[in-house]
C-alpha atoms as one frame of an Amber mdcrd trajectory, in Angstrom:
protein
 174.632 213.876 182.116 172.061 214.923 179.477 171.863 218.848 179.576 168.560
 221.169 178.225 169.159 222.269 174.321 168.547 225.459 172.491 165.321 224.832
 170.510 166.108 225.029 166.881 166.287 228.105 165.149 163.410 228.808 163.623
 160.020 231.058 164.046 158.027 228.240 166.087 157.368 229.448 169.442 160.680
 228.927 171.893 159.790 225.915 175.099 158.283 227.097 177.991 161.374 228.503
 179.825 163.207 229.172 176.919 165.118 225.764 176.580 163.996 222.219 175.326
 164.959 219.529 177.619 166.739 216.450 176.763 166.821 214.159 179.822 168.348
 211.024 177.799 171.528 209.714 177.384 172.380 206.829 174.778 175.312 204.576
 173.866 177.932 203.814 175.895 176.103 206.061 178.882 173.043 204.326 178.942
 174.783 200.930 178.861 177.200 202.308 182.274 174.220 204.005 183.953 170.948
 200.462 183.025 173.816 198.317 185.049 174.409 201.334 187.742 170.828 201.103
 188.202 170.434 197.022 188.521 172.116 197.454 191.941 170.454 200.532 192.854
 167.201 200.502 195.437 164.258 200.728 192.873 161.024 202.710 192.516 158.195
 201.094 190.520 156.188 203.772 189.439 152.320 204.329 188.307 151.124 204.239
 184.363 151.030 208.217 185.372 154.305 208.528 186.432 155.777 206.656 183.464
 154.163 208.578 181.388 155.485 211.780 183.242 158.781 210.334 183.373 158.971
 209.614 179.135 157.852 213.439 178.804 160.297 215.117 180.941 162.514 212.818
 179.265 161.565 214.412 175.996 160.921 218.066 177.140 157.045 217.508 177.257
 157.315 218.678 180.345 160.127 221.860 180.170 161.623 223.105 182.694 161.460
 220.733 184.456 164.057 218.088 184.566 162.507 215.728 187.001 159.986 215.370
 189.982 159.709 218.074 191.818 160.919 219.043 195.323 159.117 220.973 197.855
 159.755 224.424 196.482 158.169 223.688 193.462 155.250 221.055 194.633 154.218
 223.867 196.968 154.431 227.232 194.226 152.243 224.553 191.856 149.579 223.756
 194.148 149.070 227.117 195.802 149.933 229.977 193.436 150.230 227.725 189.775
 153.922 228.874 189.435 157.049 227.017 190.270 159.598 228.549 192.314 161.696
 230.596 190.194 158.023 232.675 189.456 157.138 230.636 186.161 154.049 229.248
 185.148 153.131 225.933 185.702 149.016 224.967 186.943 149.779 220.982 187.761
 152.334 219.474 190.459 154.209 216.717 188.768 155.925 213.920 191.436 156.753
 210.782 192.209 155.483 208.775 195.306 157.513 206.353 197.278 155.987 204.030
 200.349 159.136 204.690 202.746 162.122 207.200 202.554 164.449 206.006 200.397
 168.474 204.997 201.292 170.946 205.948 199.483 171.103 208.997 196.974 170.345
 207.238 194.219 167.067 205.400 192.955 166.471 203.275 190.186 162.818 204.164
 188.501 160.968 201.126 187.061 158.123 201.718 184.778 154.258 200.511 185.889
 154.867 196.906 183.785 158.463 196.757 185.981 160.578 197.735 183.295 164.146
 199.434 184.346 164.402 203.121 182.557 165.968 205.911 184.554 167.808 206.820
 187.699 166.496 209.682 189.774 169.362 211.729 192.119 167.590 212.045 195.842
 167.516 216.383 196.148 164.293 215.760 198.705 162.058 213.366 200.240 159.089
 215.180 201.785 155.241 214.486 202.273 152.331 216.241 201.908 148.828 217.057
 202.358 147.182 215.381 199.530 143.723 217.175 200.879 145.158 220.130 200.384
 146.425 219.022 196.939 143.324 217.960 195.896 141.212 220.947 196.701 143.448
 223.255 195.192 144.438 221.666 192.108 141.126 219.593 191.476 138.863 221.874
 193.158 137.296 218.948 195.387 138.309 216.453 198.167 135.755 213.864 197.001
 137.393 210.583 196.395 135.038 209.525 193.809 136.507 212.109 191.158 139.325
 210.262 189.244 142.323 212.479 189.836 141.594 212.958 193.239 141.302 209.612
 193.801 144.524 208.710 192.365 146.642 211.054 194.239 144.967 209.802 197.284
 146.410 206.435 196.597 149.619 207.515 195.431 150.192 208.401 198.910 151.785
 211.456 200.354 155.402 210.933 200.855 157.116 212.196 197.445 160.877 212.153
 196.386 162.317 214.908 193.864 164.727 215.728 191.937 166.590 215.669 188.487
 165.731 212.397 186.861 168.653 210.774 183.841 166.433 208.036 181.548 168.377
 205.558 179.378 165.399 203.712 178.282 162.273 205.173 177.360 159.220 203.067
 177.027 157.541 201.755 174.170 155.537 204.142 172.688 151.637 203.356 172.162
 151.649 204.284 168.901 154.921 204.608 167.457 153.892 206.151 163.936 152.255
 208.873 165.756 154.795 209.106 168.808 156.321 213.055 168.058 158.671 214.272
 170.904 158.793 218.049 171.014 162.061 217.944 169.015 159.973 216.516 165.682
 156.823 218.348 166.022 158.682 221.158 166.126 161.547 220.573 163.084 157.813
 219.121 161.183 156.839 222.985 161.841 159.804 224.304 160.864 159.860 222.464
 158.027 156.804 223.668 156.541 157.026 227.148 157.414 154.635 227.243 160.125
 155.040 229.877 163.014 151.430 230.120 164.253 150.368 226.890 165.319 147.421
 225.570 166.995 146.878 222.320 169.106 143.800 220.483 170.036 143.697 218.196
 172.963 140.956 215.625 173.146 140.385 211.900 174.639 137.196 211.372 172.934
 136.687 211.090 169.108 136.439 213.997 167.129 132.786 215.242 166.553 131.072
 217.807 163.996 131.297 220.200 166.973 135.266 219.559 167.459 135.770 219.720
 163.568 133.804 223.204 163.727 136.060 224.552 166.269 139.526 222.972 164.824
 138.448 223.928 161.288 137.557 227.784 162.718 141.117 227.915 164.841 143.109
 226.949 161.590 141.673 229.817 159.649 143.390 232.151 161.402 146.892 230.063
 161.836 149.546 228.360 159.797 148.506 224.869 161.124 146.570 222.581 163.463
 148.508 219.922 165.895 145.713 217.126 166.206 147.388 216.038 169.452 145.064
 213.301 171.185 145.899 211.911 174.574 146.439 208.345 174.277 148.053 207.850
 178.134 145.736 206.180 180.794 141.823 207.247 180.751 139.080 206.548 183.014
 137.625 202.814 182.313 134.526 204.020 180.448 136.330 206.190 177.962 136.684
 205.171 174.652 140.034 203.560 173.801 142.725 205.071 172.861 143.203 202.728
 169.715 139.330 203.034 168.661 139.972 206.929 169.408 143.007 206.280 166.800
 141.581 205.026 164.173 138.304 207.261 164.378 141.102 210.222 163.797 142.558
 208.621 160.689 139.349 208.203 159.294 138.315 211.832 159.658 141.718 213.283
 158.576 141.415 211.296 154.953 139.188 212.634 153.741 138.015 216.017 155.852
 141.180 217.845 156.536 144.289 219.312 154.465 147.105 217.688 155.034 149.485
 219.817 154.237 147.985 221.760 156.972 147.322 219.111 160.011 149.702 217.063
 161.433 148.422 213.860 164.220 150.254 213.068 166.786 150.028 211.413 169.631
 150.260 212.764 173.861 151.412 210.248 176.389 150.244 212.154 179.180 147.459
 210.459 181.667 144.540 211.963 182.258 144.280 213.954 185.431 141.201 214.899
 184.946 141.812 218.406 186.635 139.529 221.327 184.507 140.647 224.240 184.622
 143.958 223.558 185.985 144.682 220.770 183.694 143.613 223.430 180.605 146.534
 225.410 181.497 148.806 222.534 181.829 147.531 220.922 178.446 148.572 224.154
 176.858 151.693 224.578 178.334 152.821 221.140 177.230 151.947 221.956 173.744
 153.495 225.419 174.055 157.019 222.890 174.133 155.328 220.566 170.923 155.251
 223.757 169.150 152.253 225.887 169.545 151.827 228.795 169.598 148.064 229.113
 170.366 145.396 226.033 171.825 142.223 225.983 171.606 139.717 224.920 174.957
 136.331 224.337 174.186 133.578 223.630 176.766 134.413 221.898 180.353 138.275
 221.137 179.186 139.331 217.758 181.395 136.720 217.993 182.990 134.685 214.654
 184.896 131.268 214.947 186.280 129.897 218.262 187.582 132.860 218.970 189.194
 133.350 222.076 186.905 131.458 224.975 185.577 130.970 224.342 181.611 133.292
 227.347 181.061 135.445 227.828 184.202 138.740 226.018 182.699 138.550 229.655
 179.919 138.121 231.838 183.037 141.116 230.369 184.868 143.343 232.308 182.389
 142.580 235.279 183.668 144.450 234.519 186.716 147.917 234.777 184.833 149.108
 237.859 182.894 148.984 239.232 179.724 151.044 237.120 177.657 152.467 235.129
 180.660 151.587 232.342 179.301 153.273 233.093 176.189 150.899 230.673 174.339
 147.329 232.117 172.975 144.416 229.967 174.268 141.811 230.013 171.738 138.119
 230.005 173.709 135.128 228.326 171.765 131.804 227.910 173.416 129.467 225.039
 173.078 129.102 224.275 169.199 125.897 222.783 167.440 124.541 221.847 163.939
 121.345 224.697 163.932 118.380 223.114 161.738 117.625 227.047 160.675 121.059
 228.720 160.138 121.556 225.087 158.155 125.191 224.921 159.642 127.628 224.548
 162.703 126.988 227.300 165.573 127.588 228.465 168.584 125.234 230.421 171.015
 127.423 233.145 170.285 126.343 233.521 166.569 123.037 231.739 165.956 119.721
 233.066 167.073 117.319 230.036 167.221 116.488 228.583 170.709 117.810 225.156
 171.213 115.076 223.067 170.204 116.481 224.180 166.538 119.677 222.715 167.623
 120.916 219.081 166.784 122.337 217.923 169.998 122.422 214.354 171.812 123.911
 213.679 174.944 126.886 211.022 175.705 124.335 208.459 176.572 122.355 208.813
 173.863 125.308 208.778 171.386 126.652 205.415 173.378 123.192 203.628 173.299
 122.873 204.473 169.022 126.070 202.874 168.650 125.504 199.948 170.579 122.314
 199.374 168.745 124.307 199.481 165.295 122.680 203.230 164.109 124.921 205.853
 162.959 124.213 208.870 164.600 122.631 212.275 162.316 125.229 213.352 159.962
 124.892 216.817 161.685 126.403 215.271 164.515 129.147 212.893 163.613 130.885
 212.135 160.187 128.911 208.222 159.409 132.629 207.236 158.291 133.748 207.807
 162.013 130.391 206.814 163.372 131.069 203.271 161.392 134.631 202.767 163.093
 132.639 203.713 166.500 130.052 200.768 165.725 132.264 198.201 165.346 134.009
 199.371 168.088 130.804 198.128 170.155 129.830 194.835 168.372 133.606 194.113
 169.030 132.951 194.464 173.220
């Protein structure tokens, strides 16, 4: 059985929990345990769940080492803790339509792919209601996270999950596991790290904030979610090459390093803020920025609620520095990037356009102003939308 490793030793920040885990096995092992599982009953799991299931696998998700069971469903949902009193803002689990036989389950990915074998601790169910107004703040089943829990159902199996095949990684030149983020950082000396989580290409306001954040660190994780999205947002291989474009040419890189997250989108605010940095606390990081309305959807969230949520853990509990930034802007009268915090000039100074405008410019062909988006990513955004 694959057992949790010491993190190399180095001065990058230890896992969350203290150990990195390793939830693979390979060789010989894997060969014995893919035929175990052919005659095992199976689970097919959600594009979610795979995706949860490759990053416990990797130690994404440390400490945990599979889905959870009761104890630590429950401590998530209600107090943002697991069980044993540590940290942890988003319940992570696997759904099954009956109670499984047997002690044993084979886990098959969403496209029906064989990968792991989970051992039975618990089968339990819940109250998804409850779920959903405590972790995503509404019941309404129109908001996307809520609405996939709902259909997950609420009968949920844990327990300590063995993978001998992980899946094919989206984008395998960017596709880091914790282990190589973290020897990349060790490599180059870096000890104060920061990470940036984003599904949406990176604008003059996100470059502000990154480019303010690595000015007081070693270096900058560019670490965009590339697991499953809403249907409107933009693709994660448009999203892609938008980032290569912008790192050419606008960012040092001996100090930035892209990779890629597998996670899904919940689409949880605030909660989902402190589970995006705890995941990148086992990449590497030592601090993580959250701008305005992180994972947020709709008006579900106040524009700064997922920065006041940290206030509800301890000093240092977290053991990972968030990095707040408020709503940034290109001001026509300071003649740079801004924030409300340090320019002046009511907004009508301010070059701002809204998601719809931004979507209806590029599907007319115009490159939005300069002051808003680099024209070289604007370009890959354009034909982006001739191409649908």
């Amino acid at each position: 059985m694959p057992e949790a490793t010491a993190s190399t030793k180095s001065n990058v920040i230890a896992p969350h929990g203290g150990e990195l885990i390793d939830r693979t096995v390979s060789g010989d092992e894997a060969a014995a345990l893919a035929a175990e599982a052919e005659s095992l009953p199976r689970v097919r799991m959600s594009d979610k769940q795979t995706a949860d299931l490759d990053m416990i696998a990797s130690g994404a998700l440390s400490p945990l080492t599979g889905f959870m069971t009761r104890a630590d469903y429950d401590a998530s949902v209600e107090n943002m803790h697991l069980a044993n009193g540590l940290p942890w803002a988003m319940p992570v689990t696997l759904s099954v339509s009956d109670a499984p036989d047997g002690d044993r389950l084979a886990l098959e990915s969403a496209d029906g792919g064989l990968l792991a074998v989970l051992d039975v601790e618990e089968v339990f169910s819940v109250d998804r209601e409850n779920e959903a107004a405590r972790t995503y703040r509404t019941t309404e089943q129109e908001h996307p996270g809520v609405a996939q829990i709902y259909a997950e159902g609420p009968t949920l199996v844990g327990g300590p999950v063995t993978v001998f095949k992980r899946p094919g990684p989206a984008f395998p030149a960017y596709h880091l596991d914790p282990k190589d983020t973290r020897a990349v950082f060790a490599e180059r000396g870096w000890s104060r790290v920061v990470g940036f989580q984003t599904r949406n290409p990176v604008h003059r306001a996100h470059e502000y904030i990154q480019k303010c954040a690595l000015e007081t660190v070693d270096g900058l994780l560019l670490h965009p979610l590339v697991g499953k999205t809403k249907g409107d947002d933009i693709p994660a291989n448009v999203r892609m090459q938008c980032y290569e474009t912008l790192l050419q040419s606008y960012y040092p890189a001996d100090r930035t390093v892209l990779g890629v997250f597998p996670a899904a989108m919940r689409y949880a605010g605030p909660r989902e803020a402190v589970w995006h940095a705890l995941c990148r606390k086992n990449y590497g990081c030592s601090h993580f920025i959250v701008g305005r309305d992180h994972a947020g959807v709709g008006s579900y969230y106040g524009t700064y609620d997922a920065h006041r949520i940290f206030d509800e853990f301890q000093p240092h509990e977290l053991d990972i520095e968030p990095m707040f930034f408020d709503h940034t802007f290109f001001c026509k009268t300071c003649g740079n990037m801004a924030s409300n915090k340090t320019c002046p000039h009511p907004s009508d100074h301010h070059v701002f356009l809204s998601g719809t405008k931004v979507r209806e410019m590029l599907g007319n062909g115009e490159v939005p102003p300069v002051e808003f988006s680099r024209p070289e990513v604007a370009e890959v955004l354009i034909a982006a939308y001739r191409g649908r």
